[in-house]
C-alpha positions as CSV (number, residue, x, y, z in Angstrom):
1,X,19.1,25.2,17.7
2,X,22.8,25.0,17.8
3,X,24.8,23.5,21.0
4,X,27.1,25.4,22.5
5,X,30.1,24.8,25.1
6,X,31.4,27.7,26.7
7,X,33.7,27.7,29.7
8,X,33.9,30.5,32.7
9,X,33.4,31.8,36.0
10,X,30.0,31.1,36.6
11,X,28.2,33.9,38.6
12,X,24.7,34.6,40.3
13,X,23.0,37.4,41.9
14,X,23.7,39.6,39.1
15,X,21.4,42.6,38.7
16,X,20.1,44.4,35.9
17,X,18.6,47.4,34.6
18,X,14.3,47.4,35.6
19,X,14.9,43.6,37.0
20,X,15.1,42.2,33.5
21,X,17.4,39.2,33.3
22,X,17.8,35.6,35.0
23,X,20.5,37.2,37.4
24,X,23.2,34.5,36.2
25,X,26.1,35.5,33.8
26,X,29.0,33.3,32.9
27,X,32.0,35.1,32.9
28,X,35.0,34.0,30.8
29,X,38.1,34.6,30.4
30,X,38.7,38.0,28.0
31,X,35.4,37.8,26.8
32,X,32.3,39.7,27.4
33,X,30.2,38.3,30.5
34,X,27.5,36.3,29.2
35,X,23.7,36.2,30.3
36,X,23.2,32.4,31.4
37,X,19.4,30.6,32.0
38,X,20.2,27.6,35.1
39,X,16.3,26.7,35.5
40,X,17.1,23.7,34.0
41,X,19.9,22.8,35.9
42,X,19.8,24.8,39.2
43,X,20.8,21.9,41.4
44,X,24.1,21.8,39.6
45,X,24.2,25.6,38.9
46,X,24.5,26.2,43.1
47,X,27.1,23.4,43.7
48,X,29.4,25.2,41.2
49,X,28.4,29.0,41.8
50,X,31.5,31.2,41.7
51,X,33.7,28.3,40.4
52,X,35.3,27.5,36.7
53,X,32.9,25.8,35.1
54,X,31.8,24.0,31.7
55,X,28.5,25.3,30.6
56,X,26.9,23.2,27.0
57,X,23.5,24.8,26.0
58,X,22.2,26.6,23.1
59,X,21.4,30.5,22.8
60,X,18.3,31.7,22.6
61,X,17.1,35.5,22.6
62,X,14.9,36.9,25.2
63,X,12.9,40.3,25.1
64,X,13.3,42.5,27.8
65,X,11.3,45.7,29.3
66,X,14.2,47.7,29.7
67,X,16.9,46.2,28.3
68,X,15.6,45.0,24.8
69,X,16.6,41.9,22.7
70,X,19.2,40.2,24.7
71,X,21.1,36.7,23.8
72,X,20.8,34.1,26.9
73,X,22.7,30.9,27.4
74,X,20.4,28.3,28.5
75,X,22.1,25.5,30.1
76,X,21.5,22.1,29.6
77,X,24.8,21.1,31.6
78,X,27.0,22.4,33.8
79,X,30.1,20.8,35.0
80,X,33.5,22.0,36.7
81,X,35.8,22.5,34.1
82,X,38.5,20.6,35.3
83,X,36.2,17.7,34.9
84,X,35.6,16.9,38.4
85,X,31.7,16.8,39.2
């Protein structure tokens, strides 16, 4: 399991196809939106919804009814990017 640190826009109450899908994405900067997994950190994931954040995690893949194989993000920290807390 490789660690990851990916920085975006970090989004919830995104839905998908049949439901499938934590209904987080990270969204950065000229990049494809990326599928992110805050159960770990969820206290931190709602102070910086919607904000520029700092996510470090590792990928993982999850299997979905509708949508298949899909690579997820799970977080093991998010911070604001600018390094304020």
């Amino acid at each position: 399991m490789n660690t990851v640190t990916v920085n975006g826009v970090l989004v919830d109450g995104i839905n998908y196809i049949g439901g499938d899908g934590t209904g987080w994405e990270l969204q950065p900067d000229g990049l494809d939106n990326i599928e992110v997994d805050v159960e770990q950190v969820m206290a931190q994931a709602l102070k910086c919804r919607h904000k520029l954040v700092t996510i470090t995690g590792h990928y993982t893949t999850r299997e979905y009814i509708e949508r298949g194989s899909t690579e997820v993000l799970v977080a093991e920290r998010i911070r604001l990017a600018s390094g304020r807390q």
